[in-house]
N, C-alpha and C positions, 0 to 999 in steps of 0.2 A: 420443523425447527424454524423458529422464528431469529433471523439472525441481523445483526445492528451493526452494519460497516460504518465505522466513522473515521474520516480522513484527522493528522494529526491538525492543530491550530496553525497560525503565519509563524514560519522563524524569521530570525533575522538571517537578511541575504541583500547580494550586492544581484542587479541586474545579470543577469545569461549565467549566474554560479551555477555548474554541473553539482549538484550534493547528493547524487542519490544515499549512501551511508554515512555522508561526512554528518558528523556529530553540531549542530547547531543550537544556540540559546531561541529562545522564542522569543517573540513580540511582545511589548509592552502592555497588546491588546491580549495579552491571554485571559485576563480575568472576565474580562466583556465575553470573550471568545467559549470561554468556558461556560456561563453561566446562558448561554445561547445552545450549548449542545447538550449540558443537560438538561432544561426545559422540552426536549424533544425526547429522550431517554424513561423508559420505564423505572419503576425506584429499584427493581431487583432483576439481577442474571443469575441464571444457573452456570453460569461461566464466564471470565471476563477475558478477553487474548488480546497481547499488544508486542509489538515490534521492539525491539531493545534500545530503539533509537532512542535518545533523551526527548525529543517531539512528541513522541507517541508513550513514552511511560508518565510524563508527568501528566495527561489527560487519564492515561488508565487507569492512574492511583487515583484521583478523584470520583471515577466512575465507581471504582471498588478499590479497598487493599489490599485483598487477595485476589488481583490479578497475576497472569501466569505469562512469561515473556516467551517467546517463541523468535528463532533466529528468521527460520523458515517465512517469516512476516516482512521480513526488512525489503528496502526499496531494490533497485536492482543495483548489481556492480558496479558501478564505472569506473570500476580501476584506474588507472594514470590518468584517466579524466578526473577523478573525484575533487575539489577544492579549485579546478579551472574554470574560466569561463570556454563557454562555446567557441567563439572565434580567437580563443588563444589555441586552442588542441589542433592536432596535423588534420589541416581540412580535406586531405587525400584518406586518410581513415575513417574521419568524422562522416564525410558523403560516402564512401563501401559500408560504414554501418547503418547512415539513414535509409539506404536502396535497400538494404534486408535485415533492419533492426532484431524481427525474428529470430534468426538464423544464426548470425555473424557478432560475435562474441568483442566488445568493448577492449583494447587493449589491456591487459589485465585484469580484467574483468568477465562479467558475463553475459549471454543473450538475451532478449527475450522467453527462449524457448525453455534454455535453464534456470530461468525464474518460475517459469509456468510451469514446472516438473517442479519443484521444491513448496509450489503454492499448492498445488495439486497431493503432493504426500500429505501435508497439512490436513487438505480438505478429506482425505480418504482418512486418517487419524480420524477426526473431529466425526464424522457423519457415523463413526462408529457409534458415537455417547449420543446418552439418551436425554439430552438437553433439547429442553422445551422453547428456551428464547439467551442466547448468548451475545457479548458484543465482541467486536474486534476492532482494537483502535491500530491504524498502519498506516500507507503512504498510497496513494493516490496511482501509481504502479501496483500493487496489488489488488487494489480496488477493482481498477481496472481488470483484471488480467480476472477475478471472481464474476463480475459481472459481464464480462465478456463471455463466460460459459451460461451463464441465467439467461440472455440475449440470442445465445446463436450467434455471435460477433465474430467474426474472421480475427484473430491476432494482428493481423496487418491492418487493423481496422482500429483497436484500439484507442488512439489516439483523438478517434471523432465522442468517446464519452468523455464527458467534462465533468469534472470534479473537483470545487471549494476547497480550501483550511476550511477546518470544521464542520464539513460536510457529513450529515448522518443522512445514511440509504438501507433502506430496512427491506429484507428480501426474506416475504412470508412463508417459504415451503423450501424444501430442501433442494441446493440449486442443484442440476444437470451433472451429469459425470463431467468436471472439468477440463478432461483431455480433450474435450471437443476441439478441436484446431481444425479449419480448413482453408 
């Protein structure tokens, strides 16, 4: 399976804003942004998958318009962090979650790890269809967290792959059982 990560385009956002799910307008540059990702895009999917987040549907409906919204795509929780910036939120929880962002669950929110179990049901879903080349437009946290299984990448590691607005990563063969975590 030939499969087409592509991270959502620039929203608009103020410097250090935690938004993993907050609902954000995009950038001005979307038109530019847009006509730059598909250039890189084949003209046909046997399947198009996108995040519900407004960032990520308004590129998927352009990709296709029958794409299919999946919750299981969305960025991770950051509960009572969501719409804050970083050095506004309790920096006594802020640092117990950066020491094992893995593990240790966002105040109202969730972990890494239960992101990576709801990315992973996805991925066992999906690996079942006999799609020959699909794309998935989402957030740069799930990106992550897929290519981290394609890699061999520790979870705690995550954060050394980098990944653009607008970024297409094309992963030619069907990636690795995703629960790999070590």
């Amino acid at each position: 399976m030939e499969v087409y990560l592509i991270r959502h385009t620039t929203p608009v956002l103020e410097p250090g804003l935690i938004y993993g799910r907050k609902e954000l307008l995009l950038h001005d540059t979307f038109p530019d942004e847009l006509a730059t990702v598909l250039q890189q895009l084949p003209e046909h999917f046997d399947a198009v998958y996108s995040s519900p987040a407004f960032r990520c549907v308004e590129l998927a409906k352009e990709i296709s318009p029958d794409f299919k919204m999946d919750v299981r795509l969305q960025e991770l929780d950051f509960g009572e962090w969501e719409g804050k910036t970083w050095d506004t939120v309790d920096q006594v929880a802020l640092q117990c979650w950066m020491d094992d962002y893995v593990n240790v669950c966002v105040p109202g929110g969730e972990s890494m790890m239960q992101m990576h179990e709801r990315i992973t049901e996805f991925w066992d879903e999906l690996s079942r269809e006999t799609y020959t080349r699909i794309a998935i437009v989402t957030h740069a946290g799930v990106m992550r967290l897929l290519l981290a299984s394609v890699r061999s990448i520790a979870l705690t590691n995550i954060f050394d792959i980098k990944i653009n607005y607008g970024e297409v990563i094309i992963v030619n063969h069907l990636l690795p059982d995703p629960r790999f975590v070590n």
